[in-house]
N, C-alpha and C positions, 0 to 999 in steps of 0.2 A: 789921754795919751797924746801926745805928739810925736811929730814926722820931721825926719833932717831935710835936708836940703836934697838929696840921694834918695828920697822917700821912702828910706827906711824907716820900719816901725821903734822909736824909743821909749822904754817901758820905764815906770817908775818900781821897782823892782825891790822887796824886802825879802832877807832870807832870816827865818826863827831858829834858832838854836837855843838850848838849856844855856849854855855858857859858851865864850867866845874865847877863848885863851888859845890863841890857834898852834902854839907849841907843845900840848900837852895830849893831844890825843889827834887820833886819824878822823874823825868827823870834822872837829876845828878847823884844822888842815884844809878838809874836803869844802869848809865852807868859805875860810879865807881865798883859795885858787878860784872856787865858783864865784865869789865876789870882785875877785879883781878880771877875771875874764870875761863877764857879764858888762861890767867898765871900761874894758878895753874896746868890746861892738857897741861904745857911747851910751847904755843903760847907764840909769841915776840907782845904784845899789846902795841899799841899807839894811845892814845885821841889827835883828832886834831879837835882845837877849836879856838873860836876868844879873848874868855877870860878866865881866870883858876886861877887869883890873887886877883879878885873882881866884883862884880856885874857891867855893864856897866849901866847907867842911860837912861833914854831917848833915842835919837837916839844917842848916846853916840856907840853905838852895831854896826853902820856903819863905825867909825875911830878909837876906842878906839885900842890901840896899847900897847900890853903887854912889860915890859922891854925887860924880857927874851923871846928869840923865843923858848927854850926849856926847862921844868921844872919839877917838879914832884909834884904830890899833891897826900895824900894819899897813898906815894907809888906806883901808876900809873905816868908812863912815858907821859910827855905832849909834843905836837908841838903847836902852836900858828899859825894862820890865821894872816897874819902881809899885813897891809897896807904901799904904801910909804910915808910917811909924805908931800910930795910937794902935793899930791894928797887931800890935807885936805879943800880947798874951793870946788874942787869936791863934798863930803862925804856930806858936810853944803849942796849942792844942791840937792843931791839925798834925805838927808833925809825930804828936804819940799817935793819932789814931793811926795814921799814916804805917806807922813800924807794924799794925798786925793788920796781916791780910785780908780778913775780914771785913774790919774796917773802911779800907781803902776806899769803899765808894761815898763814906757820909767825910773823908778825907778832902776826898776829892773835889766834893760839892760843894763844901766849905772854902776850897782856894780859888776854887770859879767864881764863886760870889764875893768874896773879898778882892780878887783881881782886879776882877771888873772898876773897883774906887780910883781913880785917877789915872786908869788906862782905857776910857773909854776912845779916845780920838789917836790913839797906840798908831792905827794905819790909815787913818786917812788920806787920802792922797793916792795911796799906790798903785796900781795898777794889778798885782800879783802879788802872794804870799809863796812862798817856797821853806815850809818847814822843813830842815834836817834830822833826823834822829825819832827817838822812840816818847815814849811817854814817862822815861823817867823826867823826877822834878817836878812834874806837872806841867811845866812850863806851855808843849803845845797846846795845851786845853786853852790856859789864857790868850794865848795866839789865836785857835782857832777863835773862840769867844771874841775876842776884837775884829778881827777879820769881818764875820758874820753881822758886826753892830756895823763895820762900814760896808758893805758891800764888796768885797775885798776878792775875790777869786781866791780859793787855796789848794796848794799843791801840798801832799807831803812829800818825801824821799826818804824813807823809813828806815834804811839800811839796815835790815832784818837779817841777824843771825837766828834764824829759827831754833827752835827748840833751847837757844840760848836765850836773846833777848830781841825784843823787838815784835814779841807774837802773843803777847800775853793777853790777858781779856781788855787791860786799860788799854796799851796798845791799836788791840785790834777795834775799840770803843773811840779812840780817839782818830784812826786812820779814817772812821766812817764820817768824819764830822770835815775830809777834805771833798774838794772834786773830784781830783785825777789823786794817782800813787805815780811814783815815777822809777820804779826799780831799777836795778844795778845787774841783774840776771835773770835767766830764764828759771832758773830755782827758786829765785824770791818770788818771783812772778806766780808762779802757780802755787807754792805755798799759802802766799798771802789772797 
């Protein structure tokens, strides 16, 4: 961590999101304004994501693999979640199991462990993790998972429509693998 000149604390600061296309939905949104205003009180902000160039399709969200590992949208500094391409008949089997519910957890354990292959140093460096969103994708799992190999501090911000989305068992399996929750109301709050 370093200190300005003002002895202000400046953090090195990553926020995770499934995908970064910040025109396409109100998370995005929530995460591109939280990135550039984090920037604006001199934090070094960085969105690491699995996609930031185009919407993934379908289970497209399990292998889809950005050119660039690092890019800028908006202005906000991106990393990319990058899969190793050998691993791609892998990805095809986790997303069947993936589609039945059942399955979900030997799904699940299967994208953590493949994750892990050339994202192990994903956050080193940072200071704080601030995951946005829920547990679709899978994406926070490899977050937290990276997080946890550097010593990373992690936040989620769940934005939990209950009983909709955001409170499921993977969910509420993956909020437990943060520090803090950082909710958006006193509904979420005690819900969760």
């Amino acid at each position: 961590m370093s200190h300005s000149s003002q002895g202000n604390l400046k953090l090195r600061i990553a926020i995770g999101i499934w995908m970064f296309k910040s025109g396409t939905g109100g998370l995005q949104s929530h995460a591109e304004h939280l990135a550039k205003q984090l920037s604006k009180l001199g934090h070094d902000v960085t969105v690491v994501t699995r996609a930031y160039s185009r919407v993934p399709e379908g289970t497209e969200y399990l292998c889809f693999n950005e050119a660039e590992e690092n890019g800028e949208v908006n202005g906000v500094k991106v990393v990319a979640i990058r899969f190793q391409p050998w691993l791609r008949p892998l990805h095809w089997f986790i997303g069947k199991l993936a589609a039945r519910k059942s399955l979900v957890p030997i799904a699940l354990w299967l994208f953590r462990q493949q994750a892990k292959v050339g994202n192990g140093e994903l956050l080193k460096g940072f200071d704080v993790v601030n995951f946005v969103g829920q547990a679709n994708g899978f994406v926070g799992y490899a977050i937290a998972d990276a997080a946890r190999r550097s010593n990373v501090p992690l936040v989620f911000q769940p934005t939990c429509h209950p009983f909709q989305i955001g409170d499921s068992k993977a969910d509420l399996s993956l909020f437990r693998l943060g520090r803090r929750l950082l909710v958006h109301t006193q509904y979420e709050a005690d819900h969760l």
